[in-house]
PDB file of the backbone (N, CA, C, O) and the ligand in Angstrom, with CONECT records:
HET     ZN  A 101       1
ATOM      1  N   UNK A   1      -7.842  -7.944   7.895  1.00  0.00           N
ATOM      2  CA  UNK A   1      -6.638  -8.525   7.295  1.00  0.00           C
ATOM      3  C   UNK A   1      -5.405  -7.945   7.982  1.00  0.00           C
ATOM      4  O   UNK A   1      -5.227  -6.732   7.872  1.00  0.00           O
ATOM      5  N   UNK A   2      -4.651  -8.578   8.585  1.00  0.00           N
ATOM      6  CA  UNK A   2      -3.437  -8.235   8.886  1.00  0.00           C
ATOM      7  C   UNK A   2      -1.722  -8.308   7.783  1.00  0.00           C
ATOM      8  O   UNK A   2      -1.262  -9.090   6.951  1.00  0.00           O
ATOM      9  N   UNK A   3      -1.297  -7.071   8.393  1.00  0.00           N
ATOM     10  CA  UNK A   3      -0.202  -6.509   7.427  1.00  0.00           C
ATOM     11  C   UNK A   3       1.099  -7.306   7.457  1.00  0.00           C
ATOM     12  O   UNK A   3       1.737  -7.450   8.500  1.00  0.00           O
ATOM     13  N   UNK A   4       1.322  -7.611   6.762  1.00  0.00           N
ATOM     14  CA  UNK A   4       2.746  -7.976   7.187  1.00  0.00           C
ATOM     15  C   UNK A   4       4.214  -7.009   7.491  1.00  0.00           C
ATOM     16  O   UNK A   4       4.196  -5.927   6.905  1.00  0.00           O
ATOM     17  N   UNK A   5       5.549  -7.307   8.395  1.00  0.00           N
ATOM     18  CA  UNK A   5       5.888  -6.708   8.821  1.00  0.00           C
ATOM     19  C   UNK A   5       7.220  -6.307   7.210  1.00  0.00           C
ATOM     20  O   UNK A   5       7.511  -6.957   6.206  1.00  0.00           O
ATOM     21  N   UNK A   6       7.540  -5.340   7.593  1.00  0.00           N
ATOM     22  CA  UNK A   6       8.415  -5.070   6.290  1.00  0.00           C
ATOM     23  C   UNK A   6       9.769  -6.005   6.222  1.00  0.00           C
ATOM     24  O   UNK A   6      10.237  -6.551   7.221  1.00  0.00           O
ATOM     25  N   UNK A   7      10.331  -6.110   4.904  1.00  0.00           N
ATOM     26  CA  UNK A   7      11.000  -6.863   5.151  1.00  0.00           C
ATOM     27  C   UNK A   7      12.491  -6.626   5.913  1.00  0.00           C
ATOM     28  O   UNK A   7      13.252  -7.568   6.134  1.00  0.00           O
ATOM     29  N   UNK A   8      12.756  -5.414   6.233  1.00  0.00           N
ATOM     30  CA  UNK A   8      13.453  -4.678   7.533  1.00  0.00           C
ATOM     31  C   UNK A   8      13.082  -5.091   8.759  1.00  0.00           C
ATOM     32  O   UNK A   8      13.798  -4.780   9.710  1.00  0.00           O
ATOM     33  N   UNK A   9      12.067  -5.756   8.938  1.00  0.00           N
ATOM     34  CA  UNK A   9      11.117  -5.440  10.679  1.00  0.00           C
ATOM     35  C   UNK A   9      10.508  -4.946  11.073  1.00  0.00           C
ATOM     36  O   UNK A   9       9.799  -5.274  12.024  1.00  0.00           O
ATOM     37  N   UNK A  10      10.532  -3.763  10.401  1.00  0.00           N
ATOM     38  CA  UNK A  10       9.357  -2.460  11.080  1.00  0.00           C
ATOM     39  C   UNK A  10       7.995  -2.594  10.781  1.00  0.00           C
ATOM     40  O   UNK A  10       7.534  -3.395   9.968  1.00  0.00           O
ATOM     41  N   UNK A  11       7.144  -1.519  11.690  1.00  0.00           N
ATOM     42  CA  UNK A  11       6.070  -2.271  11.263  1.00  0.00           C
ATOM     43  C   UNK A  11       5.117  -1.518  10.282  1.00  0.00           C
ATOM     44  O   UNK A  11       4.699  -0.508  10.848  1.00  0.00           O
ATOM     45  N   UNK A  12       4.574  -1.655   8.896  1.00  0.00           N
ATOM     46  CA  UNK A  12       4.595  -0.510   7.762  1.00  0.00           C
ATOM     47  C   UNK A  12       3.604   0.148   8.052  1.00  0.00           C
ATOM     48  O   UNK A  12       3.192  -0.214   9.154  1.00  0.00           O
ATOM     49  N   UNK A  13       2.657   1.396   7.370  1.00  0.00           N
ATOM     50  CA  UNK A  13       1.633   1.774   7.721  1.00  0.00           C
ATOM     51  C   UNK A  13       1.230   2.179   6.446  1.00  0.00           C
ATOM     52  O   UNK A  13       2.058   2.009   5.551  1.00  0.00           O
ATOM     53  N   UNK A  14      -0.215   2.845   6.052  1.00  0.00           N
ATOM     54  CA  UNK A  14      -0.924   3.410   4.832  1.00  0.00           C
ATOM     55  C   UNK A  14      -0.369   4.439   4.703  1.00  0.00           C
ATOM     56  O   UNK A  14       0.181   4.820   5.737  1.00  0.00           O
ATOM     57  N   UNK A  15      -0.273   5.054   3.888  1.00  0.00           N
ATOM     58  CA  UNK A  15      -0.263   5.993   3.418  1.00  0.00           C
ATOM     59  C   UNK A  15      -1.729   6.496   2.654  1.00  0.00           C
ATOM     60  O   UNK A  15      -2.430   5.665   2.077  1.00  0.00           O
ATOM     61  N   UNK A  16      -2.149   8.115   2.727  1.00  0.00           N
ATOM     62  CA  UNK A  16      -2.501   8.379   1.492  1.00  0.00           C
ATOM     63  C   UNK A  16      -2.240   9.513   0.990  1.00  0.00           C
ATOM     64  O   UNK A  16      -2.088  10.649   1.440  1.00  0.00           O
ATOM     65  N   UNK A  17      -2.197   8.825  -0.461  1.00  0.00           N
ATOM     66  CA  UNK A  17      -1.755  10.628  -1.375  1.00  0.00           C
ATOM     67  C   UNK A  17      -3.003  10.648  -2.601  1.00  0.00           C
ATOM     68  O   UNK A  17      -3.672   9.802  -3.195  1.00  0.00           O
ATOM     69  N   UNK A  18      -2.872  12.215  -2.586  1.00  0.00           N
ATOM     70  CA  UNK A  18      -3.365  12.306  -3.654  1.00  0.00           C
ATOM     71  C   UNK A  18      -2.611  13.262  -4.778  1.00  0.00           C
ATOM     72  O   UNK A  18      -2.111  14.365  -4.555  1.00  0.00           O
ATOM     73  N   UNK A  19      -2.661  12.514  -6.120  1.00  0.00           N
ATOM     74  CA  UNK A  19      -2.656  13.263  -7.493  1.00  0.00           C
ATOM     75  C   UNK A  19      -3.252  13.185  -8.181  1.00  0.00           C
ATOM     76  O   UNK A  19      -3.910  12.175  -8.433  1.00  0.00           O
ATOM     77  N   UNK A  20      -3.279  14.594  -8.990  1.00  0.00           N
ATOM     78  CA  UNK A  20      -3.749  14.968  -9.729  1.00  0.00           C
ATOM     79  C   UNK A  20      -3.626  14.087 -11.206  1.00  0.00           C
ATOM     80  O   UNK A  20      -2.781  13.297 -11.625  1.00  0.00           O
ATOM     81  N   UNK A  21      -5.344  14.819 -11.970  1.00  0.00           N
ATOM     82  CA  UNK A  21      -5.265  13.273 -12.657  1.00  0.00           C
ATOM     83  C   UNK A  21      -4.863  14.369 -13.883  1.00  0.00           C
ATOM     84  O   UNK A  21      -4.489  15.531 -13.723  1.00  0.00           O
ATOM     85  N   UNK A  22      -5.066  13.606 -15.223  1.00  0.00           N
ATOM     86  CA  UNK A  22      -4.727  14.044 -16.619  1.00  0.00           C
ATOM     87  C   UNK A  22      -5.858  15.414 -17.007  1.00  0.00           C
ATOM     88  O   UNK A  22      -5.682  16.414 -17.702  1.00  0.00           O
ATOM     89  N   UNK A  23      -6.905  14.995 -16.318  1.00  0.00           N
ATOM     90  CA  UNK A  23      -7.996  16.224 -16.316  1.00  0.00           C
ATOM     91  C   UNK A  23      -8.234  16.921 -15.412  1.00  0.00           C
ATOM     92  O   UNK A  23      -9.368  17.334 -15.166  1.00  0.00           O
ATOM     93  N   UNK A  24      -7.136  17.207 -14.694  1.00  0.00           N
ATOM     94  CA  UNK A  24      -7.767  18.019 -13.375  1.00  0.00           C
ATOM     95  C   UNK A  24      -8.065  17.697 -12.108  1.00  0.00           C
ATOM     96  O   UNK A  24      -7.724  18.370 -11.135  1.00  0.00           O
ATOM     97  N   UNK A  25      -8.767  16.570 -12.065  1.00  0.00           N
ATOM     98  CA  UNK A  25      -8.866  16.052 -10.617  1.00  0.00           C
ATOM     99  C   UNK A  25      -8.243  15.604 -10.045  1.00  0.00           C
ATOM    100  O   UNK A  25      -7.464  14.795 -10.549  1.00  0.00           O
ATOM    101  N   UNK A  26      -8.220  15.868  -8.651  1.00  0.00           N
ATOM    102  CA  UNK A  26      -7.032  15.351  -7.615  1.00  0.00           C
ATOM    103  C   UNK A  26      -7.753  13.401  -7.706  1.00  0.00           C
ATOM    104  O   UNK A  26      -8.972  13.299  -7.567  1.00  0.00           O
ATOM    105  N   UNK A  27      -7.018  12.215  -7.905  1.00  0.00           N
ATOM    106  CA  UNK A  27      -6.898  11.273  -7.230  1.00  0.00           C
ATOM    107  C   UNK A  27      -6.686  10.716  -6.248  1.00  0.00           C
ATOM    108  O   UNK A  27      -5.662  11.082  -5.670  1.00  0.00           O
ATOM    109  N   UNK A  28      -7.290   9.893  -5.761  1.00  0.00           N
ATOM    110  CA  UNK A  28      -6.945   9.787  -3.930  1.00  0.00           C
ATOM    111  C   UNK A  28      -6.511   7.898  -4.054  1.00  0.00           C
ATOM    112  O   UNK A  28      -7.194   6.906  -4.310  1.00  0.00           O
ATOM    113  N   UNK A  29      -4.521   8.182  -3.608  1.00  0.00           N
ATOM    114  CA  UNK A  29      -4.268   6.584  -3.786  1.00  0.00           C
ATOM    115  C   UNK A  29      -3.929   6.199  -2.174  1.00  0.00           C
ATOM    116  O   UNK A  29      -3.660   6.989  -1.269  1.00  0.00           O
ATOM    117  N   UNK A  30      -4.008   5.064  -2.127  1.00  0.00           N
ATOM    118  CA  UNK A  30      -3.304   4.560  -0.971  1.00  0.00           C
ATOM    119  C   UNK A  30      -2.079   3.454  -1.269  1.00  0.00           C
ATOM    120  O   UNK A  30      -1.857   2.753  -2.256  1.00  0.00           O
ATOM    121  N   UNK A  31      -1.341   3.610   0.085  1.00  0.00           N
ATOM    122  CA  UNK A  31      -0.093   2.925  -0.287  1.00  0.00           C
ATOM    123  C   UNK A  31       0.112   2.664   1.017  1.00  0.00           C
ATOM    124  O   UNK A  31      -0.343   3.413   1.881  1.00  0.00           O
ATOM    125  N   UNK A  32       0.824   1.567   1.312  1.00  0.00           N
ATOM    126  CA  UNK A  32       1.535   0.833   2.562  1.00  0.00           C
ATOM    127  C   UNK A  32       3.177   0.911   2.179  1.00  0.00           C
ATOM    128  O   UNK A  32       3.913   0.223   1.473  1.00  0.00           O
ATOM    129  N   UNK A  33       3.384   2.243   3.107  1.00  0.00           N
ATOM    130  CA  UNK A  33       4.936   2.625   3.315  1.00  0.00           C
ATOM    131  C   UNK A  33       5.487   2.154   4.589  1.00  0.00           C
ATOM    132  O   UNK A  33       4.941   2.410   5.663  1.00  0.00           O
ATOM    133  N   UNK A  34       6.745   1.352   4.462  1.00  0.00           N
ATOM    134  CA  UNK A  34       7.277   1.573   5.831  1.00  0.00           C
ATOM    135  C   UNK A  34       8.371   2.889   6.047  1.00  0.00           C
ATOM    136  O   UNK A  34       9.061   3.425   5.180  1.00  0.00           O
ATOM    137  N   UNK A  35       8.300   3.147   7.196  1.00  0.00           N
ATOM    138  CA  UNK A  35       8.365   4.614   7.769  1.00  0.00           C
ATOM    139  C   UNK A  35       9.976   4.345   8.311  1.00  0.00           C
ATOM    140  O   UNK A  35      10.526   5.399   8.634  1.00  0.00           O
ATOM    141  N   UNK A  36      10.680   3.326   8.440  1.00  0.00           N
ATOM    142  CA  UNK A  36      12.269   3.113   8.673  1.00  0.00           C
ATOM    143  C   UNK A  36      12.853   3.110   7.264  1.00  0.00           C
ATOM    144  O   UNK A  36      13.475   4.111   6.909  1.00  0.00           O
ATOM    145  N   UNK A  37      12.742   2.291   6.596  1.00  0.00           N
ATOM    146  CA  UNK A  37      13.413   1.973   5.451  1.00  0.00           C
ATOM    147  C   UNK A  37      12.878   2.513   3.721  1.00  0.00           C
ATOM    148  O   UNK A  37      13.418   2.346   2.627  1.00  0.00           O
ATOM    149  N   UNK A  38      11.720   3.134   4.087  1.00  0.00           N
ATOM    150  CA  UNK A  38      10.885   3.764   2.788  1.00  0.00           C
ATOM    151  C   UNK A  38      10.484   3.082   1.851  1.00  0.00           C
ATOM    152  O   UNK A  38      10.324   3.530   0.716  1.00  0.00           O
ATOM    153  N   UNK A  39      10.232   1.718   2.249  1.00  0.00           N
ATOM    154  CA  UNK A  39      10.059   1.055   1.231  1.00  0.00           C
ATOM    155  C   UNK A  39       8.533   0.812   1.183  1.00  0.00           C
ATOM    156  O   UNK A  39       7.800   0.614   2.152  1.00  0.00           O
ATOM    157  N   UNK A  40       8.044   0.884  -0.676  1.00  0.00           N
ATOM    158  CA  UNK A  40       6.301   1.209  -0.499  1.00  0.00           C
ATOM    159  C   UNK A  40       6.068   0.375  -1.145  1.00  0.00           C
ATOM    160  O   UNK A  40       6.972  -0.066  -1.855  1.00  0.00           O
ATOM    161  N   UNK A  41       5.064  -0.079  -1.181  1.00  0.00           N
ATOM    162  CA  UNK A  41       3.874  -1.098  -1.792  1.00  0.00           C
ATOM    163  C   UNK A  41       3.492  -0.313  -3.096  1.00  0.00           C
ATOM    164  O   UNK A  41       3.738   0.802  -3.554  1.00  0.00           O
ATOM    165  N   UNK A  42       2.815  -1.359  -3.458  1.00  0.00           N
ATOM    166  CA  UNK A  42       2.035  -0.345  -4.991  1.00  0.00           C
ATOM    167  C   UNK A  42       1.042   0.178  -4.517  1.00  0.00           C
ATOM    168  O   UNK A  42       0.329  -0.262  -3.616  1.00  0.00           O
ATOM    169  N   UNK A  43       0.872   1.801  -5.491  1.00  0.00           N
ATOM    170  CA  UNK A  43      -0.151   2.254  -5.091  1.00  0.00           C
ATOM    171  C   UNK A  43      -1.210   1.805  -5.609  1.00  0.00           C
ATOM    172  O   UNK A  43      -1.151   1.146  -6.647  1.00  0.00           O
ATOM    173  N   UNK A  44      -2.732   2.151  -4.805  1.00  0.00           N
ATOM    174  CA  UNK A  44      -3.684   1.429  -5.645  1.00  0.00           C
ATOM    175  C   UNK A  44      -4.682   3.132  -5.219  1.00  0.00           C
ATOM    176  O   UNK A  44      -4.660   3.930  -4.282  1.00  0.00           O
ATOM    177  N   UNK A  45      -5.460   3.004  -6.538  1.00  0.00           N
ATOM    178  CA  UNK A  45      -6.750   4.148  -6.122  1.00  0.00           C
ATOM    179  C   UNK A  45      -7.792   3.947  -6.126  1.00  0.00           C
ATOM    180  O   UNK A  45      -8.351   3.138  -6.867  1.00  0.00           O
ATOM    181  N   UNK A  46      -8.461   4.841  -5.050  1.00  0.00           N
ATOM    182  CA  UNK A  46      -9.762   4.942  -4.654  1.00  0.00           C
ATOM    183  C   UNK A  46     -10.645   4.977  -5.385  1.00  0.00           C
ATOM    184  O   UNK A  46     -11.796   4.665  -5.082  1.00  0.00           O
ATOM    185  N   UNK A  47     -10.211   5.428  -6.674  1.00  0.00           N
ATOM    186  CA  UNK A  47     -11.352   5.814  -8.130  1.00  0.00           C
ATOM    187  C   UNK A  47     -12.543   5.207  -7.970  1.00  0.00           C
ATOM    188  O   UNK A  47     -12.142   4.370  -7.162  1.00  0.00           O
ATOM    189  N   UNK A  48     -13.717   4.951  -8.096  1.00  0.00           N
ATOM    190  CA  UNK A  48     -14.806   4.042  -8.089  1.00  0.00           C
ATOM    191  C   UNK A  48     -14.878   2.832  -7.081  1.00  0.00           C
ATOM    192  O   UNK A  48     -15.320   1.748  -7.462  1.00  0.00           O
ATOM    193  N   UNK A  49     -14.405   3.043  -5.696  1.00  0.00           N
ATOM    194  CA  UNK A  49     -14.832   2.265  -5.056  1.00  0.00           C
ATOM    195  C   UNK A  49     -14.654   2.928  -3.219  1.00  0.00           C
ATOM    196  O   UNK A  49     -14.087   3.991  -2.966  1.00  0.00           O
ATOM    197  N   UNK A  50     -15.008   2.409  -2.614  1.00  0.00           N
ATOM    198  CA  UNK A  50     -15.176   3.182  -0.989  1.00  0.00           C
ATOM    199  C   UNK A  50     -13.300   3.184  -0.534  1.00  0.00           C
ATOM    200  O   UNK A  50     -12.389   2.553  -1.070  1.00  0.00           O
ATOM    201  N   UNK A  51     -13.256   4.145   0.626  1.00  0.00           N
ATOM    202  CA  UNK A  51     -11.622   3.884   0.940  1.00  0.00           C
ATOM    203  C   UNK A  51     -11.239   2.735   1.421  1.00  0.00           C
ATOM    204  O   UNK A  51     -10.054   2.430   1.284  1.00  0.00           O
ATOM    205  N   UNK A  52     -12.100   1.875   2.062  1.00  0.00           N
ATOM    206  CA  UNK A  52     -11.710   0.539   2.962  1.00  0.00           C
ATOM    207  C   UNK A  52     -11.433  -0.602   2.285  1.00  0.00           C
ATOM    208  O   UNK A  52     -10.843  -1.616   2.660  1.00  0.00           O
ATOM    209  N   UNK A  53     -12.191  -0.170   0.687  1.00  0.00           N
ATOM    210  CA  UNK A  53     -11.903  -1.337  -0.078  1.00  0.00           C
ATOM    211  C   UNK A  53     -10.112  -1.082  -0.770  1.00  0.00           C
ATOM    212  O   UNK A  53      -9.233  -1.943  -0.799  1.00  0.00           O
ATOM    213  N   UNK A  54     -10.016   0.271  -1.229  1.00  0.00           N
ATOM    214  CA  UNK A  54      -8.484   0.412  -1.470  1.00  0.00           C
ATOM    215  C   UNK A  54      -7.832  -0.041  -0.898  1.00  0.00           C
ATOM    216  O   UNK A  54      -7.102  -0.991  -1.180  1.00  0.00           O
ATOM    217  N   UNK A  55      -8.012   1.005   0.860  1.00  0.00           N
ATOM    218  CA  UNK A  55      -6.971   0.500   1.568  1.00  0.00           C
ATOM    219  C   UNK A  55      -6.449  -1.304   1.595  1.00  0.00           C
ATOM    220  O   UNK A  55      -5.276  -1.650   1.451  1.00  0.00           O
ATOM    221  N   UNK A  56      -7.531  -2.198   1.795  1.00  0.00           N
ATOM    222  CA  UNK A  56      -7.811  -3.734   1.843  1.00  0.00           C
ATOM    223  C   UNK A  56      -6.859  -4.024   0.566  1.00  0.00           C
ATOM    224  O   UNK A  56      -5.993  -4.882   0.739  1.00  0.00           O
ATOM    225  N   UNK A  57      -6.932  -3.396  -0.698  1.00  0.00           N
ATOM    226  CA  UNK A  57      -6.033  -3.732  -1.565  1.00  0.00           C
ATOM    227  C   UNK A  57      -4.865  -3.670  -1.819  1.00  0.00           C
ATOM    228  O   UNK A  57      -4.155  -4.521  -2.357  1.00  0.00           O
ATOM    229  N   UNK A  58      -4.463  -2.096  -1.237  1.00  0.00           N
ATOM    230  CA  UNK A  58      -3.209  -1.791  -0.744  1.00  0.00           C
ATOM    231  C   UNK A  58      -2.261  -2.779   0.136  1.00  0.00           C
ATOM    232  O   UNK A  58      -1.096  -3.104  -0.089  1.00  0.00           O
ATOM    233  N   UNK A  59      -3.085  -3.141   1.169  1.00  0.00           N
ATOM    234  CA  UNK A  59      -2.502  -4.223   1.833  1.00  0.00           C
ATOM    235  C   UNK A  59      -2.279  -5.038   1.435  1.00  0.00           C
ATOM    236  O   UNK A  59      -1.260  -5.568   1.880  1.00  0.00           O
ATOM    237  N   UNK A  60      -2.874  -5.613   0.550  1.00  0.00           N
ATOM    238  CA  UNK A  60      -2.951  -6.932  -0.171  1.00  0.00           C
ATOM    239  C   UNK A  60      -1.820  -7.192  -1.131  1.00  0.00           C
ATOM    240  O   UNK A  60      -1.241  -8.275  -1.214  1.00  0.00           O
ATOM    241  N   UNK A  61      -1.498  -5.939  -1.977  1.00  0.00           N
ATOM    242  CA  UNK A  61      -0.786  -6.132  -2.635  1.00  0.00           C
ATOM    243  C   UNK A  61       0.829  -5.918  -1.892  1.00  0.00           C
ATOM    244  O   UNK A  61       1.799  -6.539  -2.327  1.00  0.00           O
ATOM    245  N   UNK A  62       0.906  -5.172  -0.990  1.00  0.00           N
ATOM    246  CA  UNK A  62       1.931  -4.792   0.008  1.00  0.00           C
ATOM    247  C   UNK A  62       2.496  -6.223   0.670  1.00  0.00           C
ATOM    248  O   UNK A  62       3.656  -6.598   0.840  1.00  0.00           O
ATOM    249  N   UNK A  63       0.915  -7.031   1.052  1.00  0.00           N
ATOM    250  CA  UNK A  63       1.438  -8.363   1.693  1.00  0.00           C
ATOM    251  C   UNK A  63       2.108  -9.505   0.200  1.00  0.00           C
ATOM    252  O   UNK A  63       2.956 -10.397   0.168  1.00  0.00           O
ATOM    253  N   UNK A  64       1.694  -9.218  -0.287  1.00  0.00           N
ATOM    254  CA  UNK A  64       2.476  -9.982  -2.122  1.00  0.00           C
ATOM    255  C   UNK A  64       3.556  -9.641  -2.256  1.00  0.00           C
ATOM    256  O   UNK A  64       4.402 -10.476  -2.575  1.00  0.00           O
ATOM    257  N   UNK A  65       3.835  -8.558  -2.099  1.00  0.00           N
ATOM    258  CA  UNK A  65       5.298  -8.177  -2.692  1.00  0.00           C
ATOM    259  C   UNK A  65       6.246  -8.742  -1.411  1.00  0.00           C
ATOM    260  O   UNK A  65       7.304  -9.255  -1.775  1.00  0.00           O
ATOM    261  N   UNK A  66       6.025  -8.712  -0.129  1.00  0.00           N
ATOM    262  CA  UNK A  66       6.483  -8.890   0.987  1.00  0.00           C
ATOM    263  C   UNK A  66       6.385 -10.477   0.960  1.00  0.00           C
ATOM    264  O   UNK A  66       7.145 -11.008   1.769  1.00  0.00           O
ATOM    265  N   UNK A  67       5.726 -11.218   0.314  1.00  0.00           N
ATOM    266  CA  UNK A  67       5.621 -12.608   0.383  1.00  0.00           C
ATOM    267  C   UNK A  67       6.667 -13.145  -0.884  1.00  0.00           C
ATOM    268  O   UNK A  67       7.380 -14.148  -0.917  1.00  0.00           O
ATOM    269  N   UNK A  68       6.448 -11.998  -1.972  1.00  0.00           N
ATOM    270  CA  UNK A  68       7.620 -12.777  -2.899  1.00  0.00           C
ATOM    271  C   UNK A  68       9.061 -12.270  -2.293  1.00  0.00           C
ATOM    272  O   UNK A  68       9.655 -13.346  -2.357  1.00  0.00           O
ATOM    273  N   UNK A  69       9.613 -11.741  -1.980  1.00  0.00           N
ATOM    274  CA  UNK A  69      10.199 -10.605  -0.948  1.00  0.00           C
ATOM    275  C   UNK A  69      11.356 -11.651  -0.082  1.00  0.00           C
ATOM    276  O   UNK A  69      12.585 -11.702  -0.027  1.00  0.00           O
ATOM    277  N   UNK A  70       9.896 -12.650   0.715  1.00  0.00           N
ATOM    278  CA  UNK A  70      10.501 -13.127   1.756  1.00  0.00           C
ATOM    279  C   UNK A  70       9.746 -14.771   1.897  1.00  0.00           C
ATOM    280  O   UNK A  70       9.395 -15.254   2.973  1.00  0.00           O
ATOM    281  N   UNK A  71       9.596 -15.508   0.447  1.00  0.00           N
ATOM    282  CA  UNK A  71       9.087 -16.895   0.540  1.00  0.00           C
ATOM    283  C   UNK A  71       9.064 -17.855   1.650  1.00  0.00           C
ATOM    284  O   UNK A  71       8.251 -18.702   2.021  1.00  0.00           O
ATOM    285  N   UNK A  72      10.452 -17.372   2.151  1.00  0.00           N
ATOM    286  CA  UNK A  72      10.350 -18.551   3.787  1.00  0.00           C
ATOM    287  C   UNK A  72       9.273 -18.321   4.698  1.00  0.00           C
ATOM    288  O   UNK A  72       8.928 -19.192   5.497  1.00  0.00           O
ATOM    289  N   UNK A  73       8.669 -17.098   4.620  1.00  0.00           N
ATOM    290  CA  UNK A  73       7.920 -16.523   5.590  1.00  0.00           C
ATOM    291  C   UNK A  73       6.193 -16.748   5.573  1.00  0.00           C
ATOM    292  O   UNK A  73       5.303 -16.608   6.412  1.00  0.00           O
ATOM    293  N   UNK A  74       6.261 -17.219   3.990  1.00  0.00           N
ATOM    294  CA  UNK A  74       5.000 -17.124   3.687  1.00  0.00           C
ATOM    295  C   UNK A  74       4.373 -18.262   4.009  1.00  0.00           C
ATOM    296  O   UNK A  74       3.165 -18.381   3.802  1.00  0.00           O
TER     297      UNK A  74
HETATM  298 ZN    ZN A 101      11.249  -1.337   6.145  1.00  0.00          ZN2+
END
């Protein structure tokens, strides 16, 4: 799946972070930040599923917000 470009131009990348949850455990989220303008996608987490599938969601939702964002484009 390809990313779309931010709505600045640049071109965004994953992020991942992790926090800590309500019990202790570190969480592991991913997020599609662009690295000019700081603007991030929602995070989504890894909780119960492999990283490729997050990441895939991350994007996904990164390319949504960027599509309501920028309708002409879509
Ligand atoms: Zn940007």
């Amino acid at each position: 799946m390809s990313m779309r470009n931010c709505t600045c131009g640049a071109e965004p990348e994953v992020r991942r972070e992790n926090r800590p949850t309500a019990d202790g455990r570190d969480e592991t989220f991913f997020r599609v930040s662009c690295p000019v303008c700081g603007q991030t996608g929602p995070a989504v987490s890894a909780a119960g599923k492999d990283e490729a599938t997050a990441i895939a969601e991350a994007v996904e939702a990164w390319n949504a917000m960027i599509a309501r964002a920028r309708p002409s484009e879509a």
